[in-house]
C-alpha positions as a Python dict, from the first residue, in 0.01 Angstrom:
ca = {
    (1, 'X'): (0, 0, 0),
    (2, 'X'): (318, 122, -104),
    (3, 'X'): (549, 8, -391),
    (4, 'X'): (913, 155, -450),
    (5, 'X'): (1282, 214, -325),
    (6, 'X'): (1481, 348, -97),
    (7, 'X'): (1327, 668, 59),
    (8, 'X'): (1595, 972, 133),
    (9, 'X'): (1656, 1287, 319),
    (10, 'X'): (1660, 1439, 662),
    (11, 'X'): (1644, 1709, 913),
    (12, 'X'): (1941, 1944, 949),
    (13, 'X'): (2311, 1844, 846),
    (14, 'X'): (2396, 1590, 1109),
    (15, 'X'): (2105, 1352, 989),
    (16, 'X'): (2187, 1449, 616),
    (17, 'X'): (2578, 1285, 715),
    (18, 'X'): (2459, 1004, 926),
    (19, 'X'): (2181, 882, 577),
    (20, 'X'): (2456, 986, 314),
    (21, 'X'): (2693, 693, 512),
    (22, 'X'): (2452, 503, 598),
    (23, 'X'): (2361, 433, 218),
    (24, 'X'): (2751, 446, 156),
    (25, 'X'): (2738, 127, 375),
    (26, 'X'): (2482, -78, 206),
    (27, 'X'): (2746, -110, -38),
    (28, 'X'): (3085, -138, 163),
    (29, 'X'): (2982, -369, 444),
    (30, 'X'): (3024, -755, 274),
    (31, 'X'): (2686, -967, 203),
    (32, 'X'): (2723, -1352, 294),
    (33, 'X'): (2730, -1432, -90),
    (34, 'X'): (3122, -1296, -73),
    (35, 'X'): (3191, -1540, 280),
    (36, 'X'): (3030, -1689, 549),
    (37, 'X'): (2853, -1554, 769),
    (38, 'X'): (3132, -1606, 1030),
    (39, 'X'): (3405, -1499, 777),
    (40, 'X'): (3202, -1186, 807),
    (41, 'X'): (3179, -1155, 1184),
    (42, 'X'): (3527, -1237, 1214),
    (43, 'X'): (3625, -992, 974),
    (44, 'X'): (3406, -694, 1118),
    (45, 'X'): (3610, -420, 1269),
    (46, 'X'): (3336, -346, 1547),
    (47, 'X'): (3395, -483, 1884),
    (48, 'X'): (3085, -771, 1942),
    (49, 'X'): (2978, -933, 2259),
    (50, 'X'): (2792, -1183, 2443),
    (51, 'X'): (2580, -1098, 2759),
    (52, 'X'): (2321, -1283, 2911),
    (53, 'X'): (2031, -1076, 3007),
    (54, 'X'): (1874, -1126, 3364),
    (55, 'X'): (1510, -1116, 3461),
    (56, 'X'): (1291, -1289, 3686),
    (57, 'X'): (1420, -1652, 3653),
    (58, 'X'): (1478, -1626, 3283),
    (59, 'X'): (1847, -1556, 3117),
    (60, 'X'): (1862, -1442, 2775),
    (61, 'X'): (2126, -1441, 2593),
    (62, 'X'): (2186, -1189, 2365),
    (63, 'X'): (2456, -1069, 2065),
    (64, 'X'): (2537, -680, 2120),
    (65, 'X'): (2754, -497, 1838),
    (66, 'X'): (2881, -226, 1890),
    (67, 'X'): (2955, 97, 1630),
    (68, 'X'): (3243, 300, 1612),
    (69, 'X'): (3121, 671, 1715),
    (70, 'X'): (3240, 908, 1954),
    (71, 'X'): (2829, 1039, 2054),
    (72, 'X'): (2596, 810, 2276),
    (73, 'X'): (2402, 587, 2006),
    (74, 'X'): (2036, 476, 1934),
    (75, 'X'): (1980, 102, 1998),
    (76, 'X'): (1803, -99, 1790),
    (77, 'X'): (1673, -434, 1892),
    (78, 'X'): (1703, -738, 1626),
    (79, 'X'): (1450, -1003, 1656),
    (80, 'X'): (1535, -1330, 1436),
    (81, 'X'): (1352, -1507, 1213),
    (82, 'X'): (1167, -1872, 1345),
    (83, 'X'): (1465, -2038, 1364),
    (84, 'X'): (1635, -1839, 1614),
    (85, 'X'): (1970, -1674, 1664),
    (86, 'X'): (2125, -1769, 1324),
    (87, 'X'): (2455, -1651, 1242),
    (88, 'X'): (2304, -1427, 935),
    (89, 'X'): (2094, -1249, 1183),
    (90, 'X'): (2397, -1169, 1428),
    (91, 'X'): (2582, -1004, 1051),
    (92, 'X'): (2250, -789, 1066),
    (93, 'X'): (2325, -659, 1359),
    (94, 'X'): (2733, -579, 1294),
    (95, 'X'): (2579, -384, 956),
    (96, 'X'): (2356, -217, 1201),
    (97, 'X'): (2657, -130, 1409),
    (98, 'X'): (2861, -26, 1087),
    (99, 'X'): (2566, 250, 1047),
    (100, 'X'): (2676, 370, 1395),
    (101, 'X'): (2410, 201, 1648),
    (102, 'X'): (2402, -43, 1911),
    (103, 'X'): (2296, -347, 1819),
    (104, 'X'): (2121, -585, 2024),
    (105, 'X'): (1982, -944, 1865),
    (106, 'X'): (1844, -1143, 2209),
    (107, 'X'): (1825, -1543, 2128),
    (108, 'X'): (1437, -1611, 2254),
    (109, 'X'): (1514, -1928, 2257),
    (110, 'X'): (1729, -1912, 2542),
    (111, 'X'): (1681, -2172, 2756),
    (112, 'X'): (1444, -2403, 2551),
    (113, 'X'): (1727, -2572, 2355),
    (114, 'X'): (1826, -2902, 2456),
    (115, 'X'): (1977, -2929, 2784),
    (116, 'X'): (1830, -2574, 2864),
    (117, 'X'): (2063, -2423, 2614),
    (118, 'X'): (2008, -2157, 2301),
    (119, 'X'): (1944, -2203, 1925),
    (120, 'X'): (2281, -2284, 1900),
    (121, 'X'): (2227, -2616, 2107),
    (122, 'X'): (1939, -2742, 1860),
    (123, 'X'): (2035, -3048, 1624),
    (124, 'X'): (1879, -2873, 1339),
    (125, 'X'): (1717, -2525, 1209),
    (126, 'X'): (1350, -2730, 1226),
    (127, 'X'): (1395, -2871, 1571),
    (128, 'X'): (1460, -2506, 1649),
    (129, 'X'): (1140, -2364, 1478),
    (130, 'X'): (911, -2619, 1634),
    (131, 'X'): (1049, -2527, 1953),
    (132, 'X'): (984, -2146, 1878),
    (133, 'X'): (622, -2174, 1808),
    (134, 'X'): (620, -2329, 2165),
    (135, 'X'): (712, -1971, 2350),
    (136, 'X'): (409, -1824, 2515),
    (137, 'X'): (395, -1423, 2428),
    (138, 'X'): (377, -1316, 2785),
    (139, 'X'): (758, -1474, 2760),
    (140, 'X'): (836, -1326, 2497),
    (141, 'X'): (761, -984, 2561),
    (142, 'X'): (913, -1014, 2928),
    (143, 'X'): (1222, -1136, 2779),
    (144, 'X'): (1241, -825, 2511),
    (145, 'X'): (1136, -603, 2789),
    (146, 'X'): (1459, -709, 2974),
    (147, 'X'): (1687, -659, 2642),
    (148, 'X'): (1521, -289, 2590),
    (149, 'X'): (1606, -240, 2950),
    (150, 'X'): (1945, -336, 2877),
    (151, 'X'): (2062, -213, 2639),
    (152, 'X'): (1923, 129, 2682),
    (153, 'X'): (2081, 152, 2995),
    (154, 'X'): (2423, 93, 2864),
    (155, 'X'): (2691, 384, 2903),
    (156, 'X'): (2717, 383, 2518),
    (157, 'X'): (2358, 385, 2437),
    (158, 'X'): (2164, 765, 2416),
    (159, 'X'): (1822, 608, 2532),
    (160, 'X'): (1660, 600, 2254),
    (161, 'X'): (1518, 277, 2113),
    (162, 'X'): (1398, 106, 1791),
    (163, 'X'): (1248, -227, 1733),
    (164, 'X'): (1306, -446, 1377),
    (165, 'X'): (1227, -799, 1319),
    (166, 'X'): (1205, -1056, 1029),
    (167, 'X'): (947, -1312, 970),
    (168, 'X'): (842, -1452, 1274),
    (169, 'X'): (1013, -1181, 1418),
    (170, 'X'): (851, -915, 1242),
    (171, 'X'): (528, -998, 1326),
    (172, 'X'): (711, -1006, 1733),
    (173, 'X'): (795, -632, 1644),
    (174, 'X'): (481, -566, 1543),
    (175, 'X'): (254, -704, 1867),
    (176, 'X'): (568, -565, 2098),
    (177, 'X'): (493, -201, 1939),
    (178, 'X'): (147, -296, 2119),
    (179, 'X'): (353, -368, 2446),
    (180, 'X'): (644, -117, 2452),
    (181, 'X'): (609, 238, 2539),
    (182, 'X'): (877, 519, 2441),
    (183, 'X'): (1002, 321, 2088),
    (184, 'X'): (1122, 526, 1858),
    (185, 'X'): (1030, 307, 1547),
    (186, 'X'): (906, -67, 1462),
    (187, 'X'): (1038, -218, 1151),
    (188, 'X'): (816, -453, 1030),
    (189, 'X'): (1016, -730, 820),
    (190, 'X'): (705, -954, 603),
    (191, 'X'): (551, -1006, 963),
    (192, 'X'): (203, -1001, 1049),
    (193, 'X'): (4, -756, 1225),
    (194, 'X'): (-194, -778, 1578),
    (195, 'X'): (-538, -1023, 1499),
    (196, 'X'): (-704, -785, 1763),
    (197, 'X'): (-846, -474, 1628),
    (198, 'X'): (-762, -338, 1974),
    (199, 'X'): (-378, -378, 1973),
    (200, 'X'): (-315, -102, 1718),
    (201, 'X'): (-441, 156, 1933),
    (202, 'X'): (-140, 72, 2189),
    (203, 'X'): (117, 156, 1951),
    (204, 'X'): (262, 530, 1984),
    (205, 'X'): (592, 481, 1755),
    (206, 'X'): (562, 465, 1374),
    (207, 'X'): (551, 94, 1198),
    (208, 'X'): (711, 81, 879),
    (209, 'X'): (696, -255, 684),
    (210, 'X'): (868, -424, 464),
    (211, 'X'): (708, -734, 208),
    (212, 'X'): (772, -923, -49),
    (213, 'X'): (528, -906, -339),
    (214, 'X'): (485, -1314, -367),
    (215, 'X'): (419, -1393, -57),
    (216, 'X'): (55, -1358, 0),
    (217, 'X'): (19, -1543, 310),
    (218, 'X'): (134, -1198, 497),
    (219, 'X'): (40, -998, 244),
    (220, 'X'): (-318, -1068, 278),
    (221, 'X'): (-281, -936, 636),
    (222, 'X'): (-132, -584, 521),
    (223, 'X'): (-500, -405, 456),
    (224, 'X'): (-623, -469, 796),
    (225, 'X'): (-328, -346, 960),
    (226, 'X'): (-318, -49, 780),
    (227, 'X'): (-712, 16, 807),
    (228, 'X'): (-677, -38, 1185),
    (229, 'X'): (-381, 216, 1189),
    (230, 'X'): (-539, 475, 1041),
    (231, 'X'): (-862, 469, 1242),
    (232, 'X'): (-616, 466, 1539),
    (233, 'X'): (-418, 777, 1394),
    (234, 'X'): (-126, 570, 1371),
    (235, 'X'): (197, 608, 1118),
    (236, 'X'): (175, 300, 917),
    (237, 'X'): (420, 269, 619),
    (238, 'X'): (410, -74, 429),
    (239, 'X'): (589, -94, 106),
    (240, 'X'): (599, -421, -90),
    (241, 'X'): (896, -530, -346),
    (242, 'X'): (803, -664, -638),
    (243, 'X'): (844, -995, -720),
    (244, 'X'): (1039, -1074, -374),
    (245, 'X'): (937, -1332, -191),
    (246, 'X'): (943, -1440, 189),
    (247, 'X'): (1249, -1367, 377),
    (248, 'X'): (1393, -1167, 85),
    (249, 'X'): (1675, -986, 313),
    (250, 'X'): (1880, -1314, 387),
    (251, 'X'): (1809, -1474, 58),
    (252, 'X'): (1890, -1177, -142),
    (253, 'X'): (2249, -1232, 12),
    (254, 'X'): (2287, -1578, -66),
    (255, 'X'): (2486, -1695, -374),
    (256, 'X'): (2319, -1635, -742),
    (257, 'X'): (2015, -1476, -543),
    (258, 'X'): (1659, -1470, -728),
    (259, 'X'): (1685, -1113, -914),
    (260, 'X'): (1370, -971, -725),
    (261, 'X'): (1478, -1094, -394),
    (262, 'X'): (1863, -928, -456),
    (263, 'X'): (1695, -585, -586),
    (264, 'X'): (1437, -613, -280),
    (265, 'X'): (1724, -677, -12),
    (266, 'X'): (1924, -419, -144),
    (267, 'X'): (1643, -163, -182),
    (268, 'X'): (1504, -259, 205),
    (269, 'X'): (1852, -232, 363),
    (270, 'X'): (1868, 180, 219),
    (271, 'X'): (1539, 246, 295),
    (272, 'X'): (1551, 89, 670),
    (273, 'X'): (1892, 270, 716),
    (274, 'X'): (1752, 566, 561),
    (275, 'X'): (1479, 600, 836),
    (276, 'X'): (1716, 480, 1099),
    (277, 'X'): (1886, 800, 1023),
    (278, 'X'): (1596, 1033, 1063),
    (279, 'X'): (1533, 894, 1425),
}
């Protein structure tokens, strides 16, 4: 296991641009401590849109944002945390689009909200997370099979695809590495690994993760997964921040963050970008 910063560099000048602006951004696009997350959408320069993804009898809907480039761009799927489609995660993906990549955050809860509506249509975040433990993963995988079919297939997108998910939806990214063929990249946000020792030889794309140093209840999982990788000659890159706990990268934007959770957020968001750029 892993513990330190940001990671750097690059193959040839074009990637060496892209990282140099992508870390530029980690400082110039706002954090919800300095608004709302809406103040933030609303305030983004980068065109954003609703679609509703079609597949089978299922309808997802799903947040796109869009960068401002002039080159076909690599998409990068957002899965949200166990609460759904929260505002914060849809400002994740407009600072994914700020780095210049399509951005694509499908609500998997769409269609078990109330009425048959999205996270949106919950009363409350926990009605929403009890209802999320409910999906079966043949669902859920269908469902982000559609979105990768999607949004790849846009005119905008290059084909190319990465995966990146927090909490309950890092530990999504990591069993739909298992599933996917022809990522580019899994981005493992303090989520859990496959239970089944036979899942990690499935994945072909490199998993990098990303934990918090107090939270033990995934941490404990980290040796396994990277025991299994290696006997499966997989890339596996886990680096824990110290002192960060659970869900560091949306509380180390809140107001008067914990110090270790601010430093970890900060340090995450350079090194993800960093490796983004490198694809």
């Amino acid at each position: 296991m892993l513990i330190r910063g940001a990671e750097s560099g690059g193959e040839g000048m074009r990637k060496n641009v892209i990282l140099l602006i992508s870390f530029a951004l980690v400082v110039t696009v706002p954090l919800i401590a300095l608004g709302s997350a809406i103040d933030v959408l609303e305030k983004s320069p980068r065109h954003h849109e609703w679609v509703s993804v079609k597949h089978g009898d299922r309808e997802v809907q799903s947040f796109v944002a869009y960068p401002e480039v002039s080159e076909k761009a690599l998409a990068v799927i957002i899965i949200h945390e166990n609460r759904g489609l929260t505002d914060w995660v849809r400002t994740v993906a407009d600072r994914i689009a700020a780095a210049g990549y399509i951005a694509i955050a499908p609500d998997l809860l769409s269609g078990a909200g109330p009425g048959g509506g999205k996270t949106s249509d919950f009363p409350d975040s926990d009605a929403a997370r009890e209802a999320i433990y409910k999906l079966t993963p043949e669902q859920v995988t269908s469902d982000l099979n559609a979105v990768a079919d999607y949004v790849t297939g846009l005119p905008a997108a290059s084909g190319k695809l990465a995966v990146a998910g927090f909490c309950w939806g890092g530990s999504t990214t990591f069993r739909f590495a298992t599933e996917r063929k022809g990522l580019a990249a899994s981005f493992v946000f303090y989520g859990t690994g496959p239970q089944e020792a036979a899942g990690y030889g499935k994945i072909k794309a490199p998993v990098y993760g990303f934990y918090g140093g107090d939270d033990a209840r995934v941490n404990k999982t980290i040796p396994m997964s990277a025991d299994e990788m290696k006997k499966a000659g997989k890339t596996y890159e886990p680096v824990t921040y110290d002192g960060a706990g659970h869900a560091f990268m949306r509380l180390g934007e809140e107001e008067n963050p914990k110090d270790a959770n601010k430093k970890a957020m900060e340090e995450g968001w350079k090194r993800w970008l960093g490796l983004l750029g490198k694809l």
